[in-house]
C-alpha positions as CSV (number, residue, x, y, z in Angstrom):
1,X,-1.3,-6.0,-35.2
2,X,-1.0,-6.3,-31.4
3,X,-3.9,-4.4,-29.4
4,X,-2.3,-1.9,-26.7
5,X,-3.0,-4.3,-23.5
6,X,-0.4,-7.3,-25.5
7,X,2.1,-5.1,-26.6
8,X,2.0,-3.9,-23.2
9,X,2.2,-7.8,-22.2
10,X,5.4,-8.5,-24.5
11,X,7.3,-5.6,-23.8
12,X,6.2,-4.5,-20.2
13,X,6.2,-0.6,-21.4
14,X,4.3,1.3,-23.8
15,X,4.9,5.3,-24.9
16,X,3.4,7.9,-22.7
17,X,0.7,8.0,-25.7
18,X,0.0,4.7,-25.5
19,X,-0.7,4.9,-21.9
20,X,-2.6,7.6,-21.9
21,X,-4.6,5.5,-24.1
22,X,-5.2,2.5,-22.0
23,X,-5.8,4.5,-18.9
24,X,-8.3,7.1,-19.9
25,X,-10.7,4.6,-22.2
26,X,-12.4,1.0,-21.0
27,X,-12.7,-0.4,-24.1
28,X,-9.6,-2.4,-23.4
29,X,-10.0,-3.7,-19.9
30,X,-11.6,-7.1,-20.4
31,X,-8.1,-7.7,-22.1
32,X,-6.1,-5.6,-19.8
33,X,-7.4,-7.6,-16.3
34,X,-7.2,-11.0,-18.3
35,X,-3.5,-10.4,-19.4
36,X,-2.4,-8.8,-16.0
37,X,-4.0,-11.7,-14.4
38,X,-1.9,-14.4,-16.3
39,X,0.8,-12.5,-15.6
40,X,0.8,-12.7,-12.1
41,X,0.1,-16.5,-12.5
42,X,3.1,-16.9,-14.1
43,X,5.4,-14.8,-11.5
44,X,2.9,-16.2,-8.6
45,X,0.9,-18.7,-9.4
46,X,-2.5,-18.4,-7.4
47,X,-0.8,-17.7,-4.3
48,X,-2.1,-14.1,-2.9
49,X,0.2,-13.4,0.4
50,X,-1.4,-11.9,4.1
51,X,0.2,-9.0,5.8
52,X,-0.8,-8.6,9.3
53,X,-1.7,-4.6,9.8
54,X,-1.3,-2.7,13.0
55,X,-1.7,0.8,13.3
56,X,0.0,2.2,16.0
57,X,-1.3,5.9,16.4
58,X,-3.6,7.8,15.0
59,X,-1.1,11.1,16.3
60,X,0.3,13.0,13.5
61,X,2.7,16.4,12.9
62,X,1.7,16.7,9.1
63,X,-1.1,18.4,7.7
64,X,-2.0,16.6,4.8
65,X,-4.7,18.3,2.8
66,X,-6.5,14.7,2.5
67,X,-5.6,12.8,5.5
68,X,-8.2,12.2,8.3
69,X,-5.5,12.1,10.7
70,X,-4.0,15.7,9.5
71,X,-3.0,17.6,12.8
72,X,-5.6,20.2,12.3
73,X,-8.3,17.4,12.6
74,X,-9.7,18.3,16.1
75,X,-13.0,15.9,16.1
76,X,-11.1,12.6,16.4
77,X,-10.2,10.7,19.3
78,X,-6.4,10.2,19.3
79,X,-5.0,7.0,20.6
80,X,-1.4,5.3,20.9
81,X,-0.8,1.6,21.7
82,X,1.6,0.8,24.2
83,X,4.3,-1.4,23.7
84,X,2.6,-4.5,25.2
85,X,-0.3,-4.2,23.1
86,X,2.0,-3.9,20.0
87,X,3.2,-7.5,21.0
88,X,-0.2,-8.6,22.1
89,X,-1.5,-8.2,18.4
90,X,2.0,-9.5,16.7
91,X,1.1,-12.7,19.3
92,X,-2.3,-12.9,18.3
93,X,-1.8,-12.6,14.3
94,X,1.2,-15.2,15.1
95,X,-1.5,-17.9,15.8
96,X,-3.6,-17.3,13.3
97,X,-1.1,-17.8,10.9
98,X,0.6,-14.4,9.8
99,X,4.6,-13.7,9.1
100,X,4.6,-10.3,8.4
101,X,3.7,-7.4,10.2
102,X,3.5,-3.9,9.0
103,X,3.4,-1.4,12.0
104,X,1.8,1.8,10.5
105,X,1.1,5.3,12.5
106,X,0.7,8.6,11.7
107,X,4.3,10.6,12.2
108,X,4.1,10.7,15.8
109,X,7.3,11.7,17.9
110,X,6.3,9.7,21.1
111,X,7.8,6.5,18.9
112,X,11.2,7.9,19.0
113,X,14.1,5.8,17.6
114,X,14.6,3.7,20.3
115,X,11.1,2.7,20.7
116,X,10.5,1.7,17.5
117,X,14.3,0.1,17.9
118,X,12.8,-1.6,20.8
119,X,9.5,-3.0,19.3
120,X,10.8,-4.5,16.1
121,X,14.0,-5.8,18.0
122,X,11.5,-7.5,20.3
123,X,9.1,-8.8,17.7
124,X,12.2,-10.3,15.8
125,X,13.1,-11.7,18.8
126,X,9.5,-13.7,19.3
127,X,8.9,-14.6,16.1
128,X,12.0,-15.4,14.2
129,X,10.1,-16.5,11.1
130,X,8.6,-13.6,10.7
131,X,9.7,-10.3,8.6
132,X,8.6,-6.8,9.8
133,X,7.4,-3.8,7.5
134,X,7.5,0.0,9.1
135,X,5.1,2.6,7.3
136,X,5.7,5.1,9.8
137,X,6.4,8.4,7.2
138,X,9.5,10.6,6.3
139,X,12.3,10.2,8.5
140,X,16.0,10.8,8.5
141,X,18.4,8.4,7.2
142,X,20.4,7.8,10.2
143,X,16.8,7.0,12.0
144,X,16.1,4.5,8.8
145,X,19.6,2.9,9.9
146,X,18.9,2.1,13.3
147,X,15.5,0.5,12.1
148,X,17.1,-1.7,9.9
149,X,19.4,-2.7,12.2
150,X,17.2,-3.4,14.7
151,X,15.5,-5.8,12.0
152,X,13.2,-4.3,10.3
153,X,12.9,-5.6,6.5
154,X,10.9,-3.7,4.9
155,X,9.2,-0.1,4.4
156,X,6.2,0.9,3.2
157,X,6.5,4.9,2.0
158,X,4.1,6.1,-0.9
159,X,5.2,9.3,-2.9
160,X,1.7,9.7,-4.0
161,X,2.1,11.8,-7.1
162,X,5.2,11.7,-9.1
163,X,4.3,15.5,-10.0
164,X,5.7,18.5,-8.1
165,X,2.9,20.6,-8.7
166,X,0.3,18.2,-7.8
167,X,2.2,17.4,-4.5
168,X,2.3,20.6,-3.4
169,X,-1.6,21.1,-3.9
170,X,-1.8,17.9,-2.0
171,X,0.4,18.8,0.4
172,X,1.2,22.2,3.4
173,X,4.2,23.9,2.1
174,X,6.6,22.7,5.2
175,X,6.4,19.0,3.4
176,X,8.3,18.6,0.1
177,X,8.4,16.1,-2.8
178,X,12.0,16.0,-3.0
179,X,12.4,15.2,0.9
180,X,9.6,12.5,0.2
181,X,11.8,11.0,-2.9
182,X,15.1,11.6,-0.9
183,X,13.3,9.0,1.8
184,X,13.0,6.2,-0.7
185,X,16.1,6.3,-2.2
186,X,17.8,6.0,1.2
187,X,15.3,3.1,2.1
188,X,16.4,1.0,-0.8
189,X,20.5,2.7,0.0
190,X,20.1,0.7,3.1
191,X,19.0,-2.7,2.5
192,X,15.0,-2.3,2.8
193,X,12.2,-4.2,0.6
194,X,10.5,-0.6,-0.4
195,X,7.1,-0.2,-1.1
196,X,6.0,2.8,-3.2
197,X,2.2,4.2,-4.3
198,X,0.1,6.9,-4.8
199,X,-3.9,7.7,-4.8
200,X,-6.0,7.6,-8.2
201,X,-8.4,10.0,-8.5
202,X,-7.0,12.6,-5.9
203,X,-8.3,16.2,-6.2
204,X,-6.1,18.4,-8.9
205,X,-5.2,14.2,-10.5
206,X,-5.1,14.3,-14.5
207,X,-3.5,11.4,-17.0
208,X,-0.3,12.7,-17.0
209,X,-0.3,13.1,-13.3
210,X,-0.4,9.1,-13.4
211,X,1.9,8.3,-16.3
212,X,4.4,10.2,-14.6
213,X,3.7,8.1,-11.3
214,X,4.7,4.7,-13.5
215,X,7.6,6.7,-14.9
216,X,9.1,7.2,-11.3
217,X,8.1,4.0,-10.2
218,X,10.3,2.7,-13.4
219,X,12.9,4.8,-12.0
220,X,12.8,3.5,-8.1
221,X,11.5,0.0,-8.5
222,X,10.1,-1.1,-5.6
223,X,9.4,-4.8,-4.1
224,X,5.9,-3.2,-3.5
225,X,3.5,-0.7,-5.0
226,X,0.3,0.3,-3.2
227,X,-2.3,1.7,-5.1
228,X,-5.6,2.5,-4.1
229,X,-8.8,5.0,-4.6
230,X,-8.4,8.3,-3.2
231,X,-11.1,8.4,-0.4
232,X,-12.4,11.7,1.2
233,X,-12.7,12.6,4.6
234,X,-15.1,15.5,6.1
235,X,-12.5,16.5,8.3
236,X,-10.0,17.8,5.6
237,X,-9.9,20.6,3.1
238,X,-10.7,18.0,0.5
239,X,-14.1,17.1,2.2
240,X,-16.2,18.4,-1.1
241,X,-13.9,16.3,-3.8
242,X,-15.1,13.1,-5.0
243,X,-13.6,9.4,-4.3
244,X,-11.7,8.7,-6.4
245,X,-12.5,6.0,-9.7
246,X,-12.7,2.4,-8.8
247,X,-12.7,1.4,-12.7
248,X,-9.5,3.8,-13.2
249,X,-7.9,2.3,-9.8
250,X,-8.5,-1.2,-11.3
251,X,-6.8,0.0,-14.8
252,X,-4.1,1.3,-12.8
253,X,-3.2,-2.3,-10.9
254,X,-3.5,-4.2,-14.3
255,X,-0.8,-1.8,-15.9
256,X,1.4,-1.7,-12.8
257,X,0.9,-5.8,-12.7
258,X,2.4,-5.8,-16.7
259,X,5.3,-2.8,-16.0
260,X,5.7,-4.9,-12.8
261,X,5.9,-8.3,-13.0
262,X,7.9,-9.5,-10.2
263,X,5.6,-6.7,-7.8
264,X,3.9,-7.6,-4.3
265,X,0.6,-5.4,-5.3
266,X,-1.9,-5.0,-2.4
267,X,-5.9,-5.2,-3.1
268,X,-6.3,-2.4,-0.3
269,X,-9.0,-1.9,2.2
270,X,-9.5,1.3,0.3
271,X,-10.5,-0.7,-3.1
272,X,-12.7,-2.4,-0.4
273,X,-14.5,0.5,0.5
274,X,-15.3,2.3,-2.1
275,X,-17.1,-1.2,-3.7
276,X,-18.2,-3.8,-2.0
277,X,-16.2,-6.4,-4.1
278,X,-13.2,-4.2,-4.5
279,X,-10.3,-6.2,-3.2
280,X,-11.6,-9.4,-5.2
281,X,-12.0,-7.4,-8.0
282,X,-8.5,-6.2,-7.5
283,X,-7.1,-9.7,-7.2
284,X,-8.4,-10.4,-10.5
285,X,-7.0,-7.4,-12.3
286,X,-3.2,-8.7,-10.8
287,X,-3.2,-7.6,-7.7
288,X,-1.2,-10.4,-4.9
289,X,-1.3,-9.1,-1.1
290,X,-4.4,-8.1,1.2
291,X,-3.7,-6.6,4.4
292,X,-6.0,-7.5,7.2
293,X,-6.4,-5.5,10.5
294,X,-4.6,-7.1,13.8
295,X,-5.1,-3.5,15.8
296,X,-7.4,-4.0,18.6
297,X,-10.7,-3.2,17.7
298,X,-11.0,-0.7,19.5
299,X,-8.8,1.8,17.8
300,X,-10.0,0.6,14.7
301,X,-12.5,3.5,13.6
302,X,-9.9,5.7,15.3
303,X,-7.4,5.0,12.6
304,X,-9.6,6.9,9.9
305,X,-7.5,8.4,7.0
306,X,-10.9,8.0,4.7
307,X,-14.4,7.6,5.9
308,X,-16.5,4.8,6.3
309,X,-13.9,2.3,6.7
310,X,-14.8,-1.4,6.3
311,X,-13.9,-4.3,8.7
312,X,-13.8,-1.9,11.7
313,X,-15.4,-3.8,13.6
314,X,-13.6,-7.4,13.3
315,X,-11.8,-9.1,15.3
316,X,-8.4,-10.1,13.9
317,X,-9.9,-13.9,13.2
318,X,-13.1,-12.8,11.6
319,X,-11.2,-10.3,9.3
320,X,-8.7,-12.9,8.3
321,X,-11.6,-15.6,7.9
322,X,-13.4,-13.0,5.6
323,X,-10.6,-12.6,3.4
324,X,-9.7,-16.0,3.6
325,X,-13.0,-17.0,2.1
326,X,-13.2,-13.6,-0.5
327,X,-9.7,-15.1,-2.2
328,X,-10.9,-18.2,-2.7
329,X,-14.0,-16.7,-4.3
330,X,-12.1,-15.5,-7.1
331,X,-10.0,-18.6,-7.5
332,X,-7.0,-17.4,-5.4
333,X,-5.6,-18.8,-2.1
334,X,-4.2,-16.6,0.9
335,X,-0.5,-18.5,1.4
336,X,1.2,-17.8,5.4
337,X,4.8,-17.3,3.9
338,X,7.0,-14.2,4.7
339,X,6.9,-13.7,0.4
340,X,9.8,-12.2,-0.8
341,X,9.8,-11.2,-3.7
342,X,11.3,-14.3,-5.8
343,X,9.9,-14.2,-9.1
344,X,9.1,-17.5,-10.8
345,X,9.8,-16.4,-14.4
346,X,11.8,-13.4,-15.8
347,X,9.2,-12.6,-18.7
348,X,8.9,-8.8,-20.5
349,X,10.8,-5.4,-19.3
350,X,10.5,-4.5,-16.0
């Protein structure tokens, strides 16, 4: 008989049970990361792809009951980049070797439509070889449009729990789960690459919690799925809850790598944090992207959804050098491609 982690292999599901199984014990993992890792060879060979990260504003209107940048945060220093700085890092990473950019910021209405319009219009128009992600929150569909339009390929939006009730314990009643899911069916309505995610191990999190988060993700799914460790911050209403599990986090990118195949799965900064050899450790349990920082360093500790942050204090070259150097570790090189999402075999159920 087939253990759990290679029928999960063949078929690319398993019953809710099964799951359960595979997420809440560790007696499987060994066999879990090895299978998620050769199936991630065979979709991507060894190639793990760089996104260049820029976060734009640390300026928020949500309350977020986790965030760091929550409105209600009065001890940190706010901070936008201007538009020239915006292009100044997109110039830099350019050099270094980076075709993607993901602009992320905090929902901040001094980066009205036409800004952002601007900025990716401009970007496109610089670096024609490059693709350009948005992670800038919930917006309305006809502001989506213009984005895309603009060129703008891709958008990074997690739901972060599948679960109504555990969203709105997450979450200030004026946000709502079904304008979250309403966003990312309108991303992939319009053309985008969507990228999906949620946290493991946020407060109120239980087993189902998660199996429901791969049953969505079934439902939507996206080019990309983000996944990381819920991290705390002392300037939330969360700042007594634990970080979340790195074990479980890793569990949770081997099963997304099997029900996923054809997925562009970041090792975050997150996984980084929370153990010293996280994002390798990521990479090996099927994980494909890492994401280093092109913001100018100093806004980096500014940018502080969690605590303790790592590579804060990098220039962009160091931080890409240091990854560049941490993939190869583990057997893995970093590739300068845009990476679309072209699998290289069509193998189980996804």
């Amino acid at each position: 008989m087939e253990s759990l982690p290679e029928c999960l292999y063949q078929n690319g599901d398993l019953s809710d049970e099964d799951l359960k199984t595979l997420i809440e014990t560790n007696q499987y993992d060994q066999a879990l990361f090895a299978l998620a890792a050769q199936r991630r060879k065979e979709y991507y060979g060894n190639d793990v792809y760089i996104r260049g990260l820029i976060e734009l504003t640390n300026f928020c209107k949500n309350n977020c009951y986790y965030c760091g940048i929550r409105r209600d945060n009065k001890n940190i220093v706010r901070y936008r980049l201007t538009d020239e700085e915006i292009l100044s890092c997109c110039g830099n990473g350019h050099r270094l070797g980076f075709r993607t950019f993901v602009l992320q910021g905090g929902e901040d209405a001094y980066y009205t439509d036409e800004r952002i319009c601007g900025i990716v219009s401009e970007i496109k128009r610089l670096y024609p070889d490059c693709a350009v992600t948005l992670s800038l929150g919930e917006k309305p569909y006809a502001s989506y449009k213009t984005f895309f339009d603009a060129g703008a390929n891709r958008y990074l939006l997690r739901h972060e729990t599948a679960n109504p009730e555990h969203y709105a314990a997450l979450h200030p009643e004026e946000m709502s789960q079904e304008n979250r899911k309403e966003c990312l069916w309108n991303l992939k309505k319009i053309g985008y690459q969507v990228g999906s995610g949620f946290m493991v191990g946020s407060p109120f999190q239980i087993t189902a919690h998660l199996i429901g988060d791969l049953r969505f993700l079934q439902q939507l799914q996206p080019a990309m799925i983000g996944i990381g460790p819920y991290m705390t911050h002392n300037g939330t209403p969360f700042k007594d809850y634990p970080n979340g599990s790195v074990p479980l986090c890793l569990r949770m990118i081997a099963l997304l790598r099997l029900m996923f195949p054809y997925a562009l799965i970041p090792s975050t900064t997150a996984l980084g944090t929370a153990h010293p050899q996280g994002r390798e450790m990521g990479l090996l349990a099927g994980a494909n992207v890492v994401m280093p920082n092109l913001s100018p360093v100093k806004v980096r500790k500014l940018y502080e959804l969690y605590e303790n942050k790592i590579c804060t204090d990098e220039e962009a070259a160091e931080c890409r050098g240091c990854l560049q150097r941490r993939v190869a570790s583990v057997g893995y090189q970093i590739v300068t491609n845009i990476g679309h999402v072209k699998p290289r075999k069509n193998i189980g159920k996804s």
